[in-house]
N, C-alpha and C positions, 0 to 999 in steps of 0.2 A: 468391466468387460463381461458381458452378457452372452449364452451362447444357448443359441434355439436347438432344442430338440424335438419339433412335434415335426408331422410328415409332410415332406411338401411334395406337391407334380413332380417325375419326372422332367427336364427338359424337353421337348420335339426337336431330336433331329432327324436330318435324311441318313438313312444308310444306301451308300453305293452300289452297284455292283459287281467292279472290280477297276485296278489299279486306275487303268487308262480312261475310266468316266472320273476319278478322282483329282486325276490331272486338268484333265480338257475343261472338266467344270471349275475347275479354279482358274484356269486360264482362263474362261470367258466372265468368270466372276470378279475379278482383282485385276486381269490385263494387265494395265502398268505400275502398281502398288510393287515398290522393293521389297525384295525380302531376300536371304538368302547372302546375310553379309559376312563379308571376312577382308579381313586386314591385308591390303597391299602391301607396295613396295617401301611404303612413305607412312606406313604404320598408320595409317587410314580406313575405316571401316568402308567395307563399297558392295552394296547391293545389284541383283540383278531383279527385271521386272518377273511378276506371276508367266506374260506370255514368254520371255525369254527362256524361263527355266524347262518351259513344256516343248519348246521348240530344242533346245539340246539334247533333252531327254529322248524326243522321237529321232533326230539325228543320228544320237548314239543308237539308238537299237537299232535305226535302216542299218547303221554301218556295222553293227554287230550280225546281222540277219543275213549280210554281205560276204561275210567269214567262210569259209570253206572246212569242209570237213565239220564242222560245228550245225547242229540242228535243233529245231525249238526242242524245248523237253530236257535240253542238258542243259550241266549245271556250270557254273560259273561264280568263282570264289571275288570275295571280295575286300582289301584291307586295306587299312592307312586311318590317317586322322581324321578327328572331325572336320568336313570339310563341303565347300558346294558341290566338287567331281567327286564326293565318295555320294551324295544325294542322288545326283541325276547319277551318275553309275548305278544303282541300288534299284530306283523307278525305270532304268532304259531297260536292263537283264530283265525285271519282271513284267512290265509291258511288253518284251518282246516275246512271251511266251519262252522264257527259261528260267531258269532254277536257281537263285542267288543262295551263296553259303556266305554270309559273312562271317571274319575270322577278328579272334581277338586279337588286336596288333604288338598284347604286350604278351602272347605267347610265346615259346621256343623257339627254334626253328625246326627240331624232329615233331613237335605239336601242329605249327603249319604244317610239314608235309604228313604226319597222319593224319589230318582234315583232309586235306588235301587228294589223298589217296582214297580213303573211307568214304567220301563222297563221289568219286569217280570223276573231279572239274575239267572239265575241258579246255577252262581259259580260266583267269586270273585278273583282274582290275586292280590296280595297287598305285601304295604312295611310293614315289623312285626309292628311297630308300631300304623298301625291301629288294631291289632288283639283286644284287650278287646273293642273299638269299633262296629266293624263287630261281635264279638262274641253276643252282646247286642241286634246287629237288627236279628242277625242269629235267637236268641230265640223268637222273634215274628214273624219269616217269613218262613214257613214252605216252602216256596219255593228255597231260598235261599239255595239249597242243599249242596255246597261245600267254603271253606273256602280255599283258597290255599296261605299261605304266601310264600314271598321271599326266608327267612331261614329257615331252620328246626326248628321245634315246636312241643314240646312236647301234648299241648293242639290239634295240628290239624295230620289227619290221613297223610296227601299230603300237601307235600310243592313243589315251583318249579325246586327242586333239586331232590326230589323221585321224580317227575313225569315223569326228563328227565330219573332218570336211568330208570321208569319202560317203559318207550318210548323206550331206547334201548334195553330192554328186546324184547317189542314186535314185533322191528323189523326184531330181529333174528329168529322170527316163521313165521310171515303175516302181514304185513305192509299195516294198515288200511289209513295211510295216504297219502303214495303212490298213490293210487286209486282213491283219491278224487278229483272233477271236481268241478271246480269253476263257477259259471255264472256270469260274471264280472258286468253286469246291475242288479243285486238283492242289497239288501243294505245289508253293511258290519261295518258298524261303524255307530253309535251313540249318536252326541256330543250335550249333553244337556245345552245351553247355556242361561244364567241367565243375563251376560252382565250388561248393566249400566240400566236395564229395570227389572227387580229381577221376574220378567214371565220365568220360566225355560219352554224351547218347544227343544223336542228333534230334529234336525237335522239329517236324514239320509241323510249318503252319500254311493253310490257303490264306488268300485274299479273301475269302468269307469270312474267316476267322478276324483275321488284322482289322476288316473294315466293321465286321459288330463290332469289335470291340472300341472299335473309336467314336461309333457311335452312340455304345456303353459310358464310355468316360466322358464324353462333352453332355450326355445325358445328366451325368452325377454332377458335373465339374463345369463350371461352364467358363468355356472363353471365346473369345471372336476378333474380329480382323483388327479390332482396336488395341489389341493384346501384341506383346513383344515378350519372345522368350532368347533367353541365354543357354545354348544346348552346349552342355559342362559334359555330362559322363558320353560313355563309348557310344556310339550311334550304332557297332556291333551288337548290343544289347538289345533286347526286346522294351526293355523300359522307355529308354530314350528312341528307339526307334518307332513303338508307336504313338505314346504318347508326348515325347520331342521334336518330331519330324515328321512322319505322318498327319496327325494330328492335327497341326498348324497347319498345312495343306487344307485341309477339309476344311479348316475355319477361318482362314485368310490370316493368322496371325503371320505376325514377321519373327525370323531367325536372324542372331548372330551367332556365330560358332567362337566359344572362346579361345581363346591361342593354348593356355594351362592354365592345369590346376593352381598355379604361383600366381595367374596374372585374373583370376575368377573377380576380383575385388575391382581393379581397373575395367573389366570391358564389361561386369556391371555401372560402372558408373559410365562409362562411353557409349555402352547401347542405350542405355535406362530404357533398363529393360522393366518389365511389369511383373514377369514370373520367369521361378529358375525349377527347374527338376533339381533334386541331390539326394545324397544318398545322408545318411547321420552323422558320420565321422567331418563331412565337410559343413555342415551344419553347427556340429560341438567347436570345429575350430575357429569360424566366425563368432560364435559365441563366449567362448575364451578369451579372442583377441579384444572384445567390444568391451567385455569387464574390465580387462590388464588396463586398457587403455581410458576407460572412463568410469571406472565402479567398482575401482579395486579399495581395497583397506577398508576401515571403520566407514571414513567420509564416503567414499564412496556409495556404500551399501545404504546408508542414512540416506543421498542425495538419489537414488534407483527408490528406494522407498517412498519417499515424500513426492516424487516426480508420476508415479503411477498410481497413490492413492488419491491425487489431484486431478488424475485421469479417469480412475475408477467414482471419483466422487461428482466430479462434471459428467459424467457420462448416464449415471444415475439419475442426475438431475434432469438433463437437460438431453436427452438422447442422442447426444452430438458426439462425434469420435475426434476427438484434438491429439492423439498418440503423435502421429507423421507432425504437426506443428512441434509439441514438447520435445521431441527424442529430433528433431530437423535436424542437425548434425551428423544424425546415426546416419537418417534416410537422404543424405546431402553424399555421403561416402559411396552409399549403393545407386546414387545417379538420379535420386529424388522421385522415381516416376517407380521404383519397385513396391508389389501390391501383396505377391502372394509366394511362398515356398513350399513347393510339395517335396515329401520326403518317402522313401521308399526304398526297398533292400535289404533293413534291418532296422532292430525296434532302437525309435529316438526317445531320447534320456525323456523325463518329462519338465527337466527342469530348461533343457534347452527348447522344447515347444513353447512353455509357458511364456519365457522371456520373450520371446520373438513376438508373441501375439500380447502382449505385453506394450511395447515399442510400437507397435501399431503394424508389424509386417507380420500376415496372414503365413502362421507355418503350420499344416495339417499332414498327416500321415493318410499313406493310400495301401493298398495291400495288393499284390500282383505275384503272378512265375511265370517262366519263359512258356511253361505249354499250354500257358491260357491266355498270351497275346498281350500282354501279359496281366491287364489289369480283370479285377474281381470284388474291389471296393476302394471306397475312398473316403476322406470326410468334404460333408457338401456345401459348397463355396459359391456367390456369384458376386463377380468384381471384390469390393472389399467386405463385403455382407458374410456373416456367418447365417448358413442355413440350418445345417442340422450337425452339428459337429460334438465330437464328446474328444476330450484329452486323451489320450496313450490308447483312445482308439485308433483303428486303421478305418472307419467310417462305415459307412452305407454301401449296403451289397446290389452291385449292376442290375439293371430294371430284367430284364432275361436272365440271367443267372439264380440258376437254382444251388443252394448250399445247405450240405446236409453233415453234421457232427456224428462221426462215426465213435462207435465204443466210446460214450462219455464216463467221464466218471463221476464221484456225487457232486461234484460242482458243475457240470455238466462239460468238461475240457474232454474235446477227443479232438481224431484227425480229424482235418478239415475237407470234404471232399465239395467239389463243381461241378456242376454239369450245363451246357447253356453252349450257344451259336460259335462262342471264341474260344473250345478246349477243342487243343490240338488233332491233327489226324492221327498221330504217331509216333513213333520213334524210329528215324531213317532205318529199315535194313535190320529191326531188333523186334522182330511180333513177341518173343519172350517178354522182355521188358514191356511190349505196350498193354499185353493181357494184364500184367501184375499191377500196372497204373488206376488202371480202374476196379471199382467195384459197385456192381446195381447201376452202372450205365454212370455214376459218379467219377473222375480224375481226381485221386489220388492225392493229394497236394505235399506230402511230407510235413506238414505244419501241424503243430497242435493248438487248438484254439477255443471258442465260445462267443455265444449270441448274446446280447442281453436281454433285456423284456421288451428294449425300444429300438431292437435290430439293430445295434451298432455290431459291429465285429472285431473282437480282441484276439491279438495271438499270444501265445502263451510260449512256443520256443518251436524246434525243430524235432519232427518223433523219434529220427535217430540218433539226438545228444540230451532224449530225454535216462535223465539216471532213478532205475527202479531200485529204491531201498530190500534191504533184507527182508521187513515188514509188509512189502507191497505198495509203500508209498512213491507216487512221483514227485521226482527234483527237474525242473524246468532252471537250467544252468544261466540263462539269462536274467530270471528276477533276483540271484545272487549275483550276480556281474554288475548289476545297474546297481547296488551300495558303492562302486568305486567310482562310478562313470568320471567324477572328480575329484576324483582323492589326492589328497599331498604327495602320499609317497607311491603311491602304484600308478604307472603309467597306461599298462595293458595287464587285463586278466582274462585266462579263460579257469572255467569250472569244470573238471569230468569224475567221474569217479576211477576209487584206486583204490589201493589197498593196505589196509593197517598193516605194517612192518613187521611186528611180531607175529602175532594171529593169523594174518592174512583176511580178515575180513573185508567186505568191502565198506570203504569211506569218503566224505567229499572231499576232493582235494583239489588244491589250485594250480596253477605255473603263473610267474607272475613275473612283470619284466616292472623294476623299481624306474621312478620318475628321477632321473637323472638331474633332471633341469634345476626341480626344487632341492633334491638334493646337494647341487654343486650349492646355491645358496646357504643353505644349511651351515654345510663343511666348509665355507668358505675357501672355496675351490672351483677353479676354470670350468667352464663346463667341456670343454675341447680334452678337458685334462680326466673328468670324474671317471673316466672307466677305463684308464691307463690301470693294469693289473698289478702295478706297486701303491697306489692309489686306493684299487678295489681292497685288496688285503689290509691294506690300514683302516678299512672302514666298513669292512663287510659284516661285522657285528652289530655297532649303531642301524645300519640300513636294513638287517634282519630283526630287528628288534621293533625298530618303527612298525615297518609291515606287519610283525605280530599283532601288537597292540595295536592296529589299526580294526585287522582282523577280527578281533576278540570284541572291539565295540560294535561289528557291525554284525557277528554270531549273534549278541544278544536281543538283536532285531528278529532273529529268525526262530525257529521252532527248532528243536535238536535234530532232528533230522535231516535238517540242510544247513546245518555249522558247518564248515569249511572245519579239518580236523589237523589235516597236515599239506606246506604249500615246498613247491619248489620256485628258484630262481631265473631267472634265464637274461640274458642281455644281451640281447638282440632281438628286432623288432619282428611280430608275430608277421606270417605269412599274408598278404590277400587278396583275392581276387579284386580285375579292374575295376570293378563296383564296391571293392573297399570290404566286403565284409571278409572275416577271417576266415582262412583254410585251418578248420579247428583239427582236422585229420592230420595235420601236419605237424603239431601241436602236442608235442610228445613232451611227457615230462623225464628232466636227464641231470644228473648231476645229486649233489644233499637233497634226502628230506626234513624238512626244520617241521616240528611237534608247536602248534599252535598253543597249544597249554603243557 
């Protein structure tokens, strides 16, 4: 398995210039090509055409345009699952000239109505089951004028089913939306991101922004109408929103929207799909399952060996890729037709990249934030061909994007700062915060990171969970974290620093939630049973002990300055946002500290 690093063209693509040429040109582009599937009544995938979907979408905005009291330029909240009406919902508020907030659906409910209020929404688009909900903030928020769920509801006057009939009503008289002129540089969405930092600061992004940048990634990345994706994470998110949804719009690919994270395995094998977005954690646990299940023990690892050096030695030979024939079983489970996994959010183990490209499914890491639209590299892919790709990189930096390493240090790691078409206008309603973001016309990124000789771009952790030794030396709490990624006895770790007991100096130290699962094995004990506290007590010595000695083997990997010195316990599963990475703020260590040596 060979993988090119010299420099190749950019892609040509068209950049847009704003929502509603995105649309209409797909519409005269694909016409009656489905896309846009999701599971009926009869647990059946069921597509709508490219012009159907442009045709709801202008409905719904005449019939939003129609609303009273409501004028372009306001904003308009948007939540529920991934879904074809949160899509055309999403494209109708933005082509009608308003303001979309999309909200996380697995917030609070005092979190939706602080969005809610902090943004000033005039209306709401939602899945029914937020309605008693939204009905709750509705009655303290006199602003809050419209309520519009998914389905019809008796409790609300407008759902987004009247809305489209009365959109086709109104276009049989004078088509308000027709008329309407977009200025592609004013901001158009509003994602208020709370992330592993629980400071919610809203992000505006324009349509200039959204659309470079999608013409940035099919630049790097390339895919087209022959392409079939699986849109898994939140479509609230900037990741999957532009490069899950947007994205495939501009290039004709098709959507299915998974049902869940439980059922990811099945409606890849129903759509067979070609490529999935995900984030890492959902990535290690397809990988987990694929060992347990066919490459676990001695045999197994013998029968993964022999089956990839048989691959690596035919490939050598004969330039031919036979991965997808050897590993057919695997690629038989994921629907036989899947090509590529892009991975994004937080750094993927490299053992779990290796294996997948391994197998013959294309897994690369890309590098993005929400105020840059969010992509800013990737590693470079076309169909199943490796372009320029480097392992436990995040890939090649967007053809307009300028990236500059602020305050390096001797290895050259500093913050990561951007500047280019797709960084943000702002922070809604916070010029404080948007001064502090930038520096020398650069956005800020919070990332610590480095270039190599051959421009790939490596991240190295986050600048606020970097820990500065007594000496001056930086600890990046992640290159400690990836010794467990599969460890026996530790489940979840996080790294922060803390402080020696006695002395009070400051030291690395861990929390760490014990692998239950392997453990009930172990002690030959239920696993429903392992953390019954008459249970825990009979066994909480053995399970402290393990985790020492695991510790101790893996300090001796590191330099002393980033030994891990003293860890705490914890059993309960770490906090994390819907994109899975951990609310490390949250992440408090409580209870014994256990003395590593």
């Amino acid at each position: 398995m060979s993988f090119k690093k010299v420099n190749y063209d950019y892609f040509e693509i068209d950049e847009l210039r704003d929502f509603r040429e995105l649309i209409s040109r797909a519409k005269e582009k694909y016409k009656t090509k489905l896309s846009f599937y999701e599971k009926d009544n009869n647990d059946n995938y069921v597509g709508i055409s490219f012009e159907d979907f442009y045709n709801y979408i202008s409905y719904l905005g005449e019939g939003l345009l129609s609303l009273k009291n409501i004028n372009q330029r306001d904003k308009i909240a948007l939540i529920g699952r991934n879904c074809r009406k949160w899509a055309i919902s999403y494209l109708a508020i933005t082509t009608s000239n308003f303001i979309v907030v999309p909200i996380d659906k697995e917030l609070k409910d005092f979190e939706i109505d602080s969005i809610i209020r902090k943004a000033n929404c005039k209306a709401i688009i939602f899945e029914n089951k937020f309605f008693e909900i939204l009905n709750n903030i509705q009655l303290n928020n006199p602003n809050l004028i419209y309520l519009i769920p998914f389905e019809n509801d008796h409790r609300s006057e407008f759902s987004f089913d009247k809305l489209i009939s009365l959109g086709i009503e109104k276009c049989k008289i004078d088509s308000i939306y027709n008329k309407i002129n977009i200025n592609p540089n004013e901001v158009t969405s509003i994602l208020f991101t709370s992330g592993t930092t629980g400071i919610p600061k809203g992000v505006m992004l324009s349509q200039k922004n959204i659309l470079s940048n999608i013409r940035q990634m099919r630049s790097l990345y390339w895919i087209d109408e022959n392409d079939t994706f699986l849109s898994v994470l939140p479509l609230h998110h900037s990741y999957e929103c532009t490069c899950g949804f947007l994205c495939q719009i501009h290039s004709g690919s098709s959507i299915y929207y998974a049902q869940s994270l439980k059922k990811i395995a099945d409606n890849l094998r129903e759509s067979k799909a070609t490529i999935m977005l995900g984030v890492p954690l959902l990535f290690e646990s397809f990988y987990k399952r694929i060992i347990e299940v066919g490459f676990s023990g001695i045999l197994g690892k013998i029968k993964y060996f022999i089956a990839t050096l048989i691959c690596d030695i035919f490939e050598g030979i004969f330039k031919k890729n036979i991965r997808r024939k050897v590993f057919k079983k695997i690629h038989d489970k994921f629907g036989g037709k899947l090509q590529r996994f892009i991975s994004g959010g937080a750094a993927l183990p490299k053992e779990v990249e290796k294996f997948f490209n391994k197998i013959g499914i294309i897994l690369c890491q890309g590098y993005g934030i929400t105020e840059c639209s969010p992509l800013l590299s990737v590693n470079r892919i076309e169909k199943d061909k490796y372009l320029e790709y480097k392992i436990s990189s995040v890939g090649k930096i967007a053809s307009d994007v300028d990236i500059k390493i602020f305050d390096q240090d001797l290895n050259g790691i500093g913050e990561i700062g951007a500047k280019g078409p797709n960084i943000m206008l702002g922070y809604y309603d916070d010029p404080e915060s948007t001064e502090k973001a930038f520096n020398e016309g650069y956005f800020l990124t919070g990332d610590y990171g480095f270039i190599d000789k051959e421009g790939f771009l490596f991240i190295s952790g986050r600048k606020k969970d970097v820990i500065i030794t007594k000496n001056g030396k930086n600890v990046y709490p992640e290159e400690i974290e990836y010794f467990y990624n599969n460890s026996e006895y530790i489940s979840e770790i996080i790294v922060k620093e803390g402080k020696e007991p006695v002395t009070g100096d400051p030291v690395i130290i861990s929390i760490i939630r014990p692998n239950f699962e392997n453990f009930s094995k172990i002690l030959n004990v239920p696993f429903e049973e392992i953390q019954r506290r008459e249970i825990l007590d009979k066994n909480i010595n053995f399970i402290i002990e393990q985790i020492r000695k695991e510790i101790k083997e893996n300090n001796k990997k590191l330099p002393p300055f980033k030994m891990i010195k003293y860890f705490y316990i914890t059993f309960t599963e770490f906090e994390r946002t819907t994109t899975k990475k951990v609310k490390r703020y949250k992440i408090i260590p409580k209870g014994p500290i256990y003395n590593v040596y």
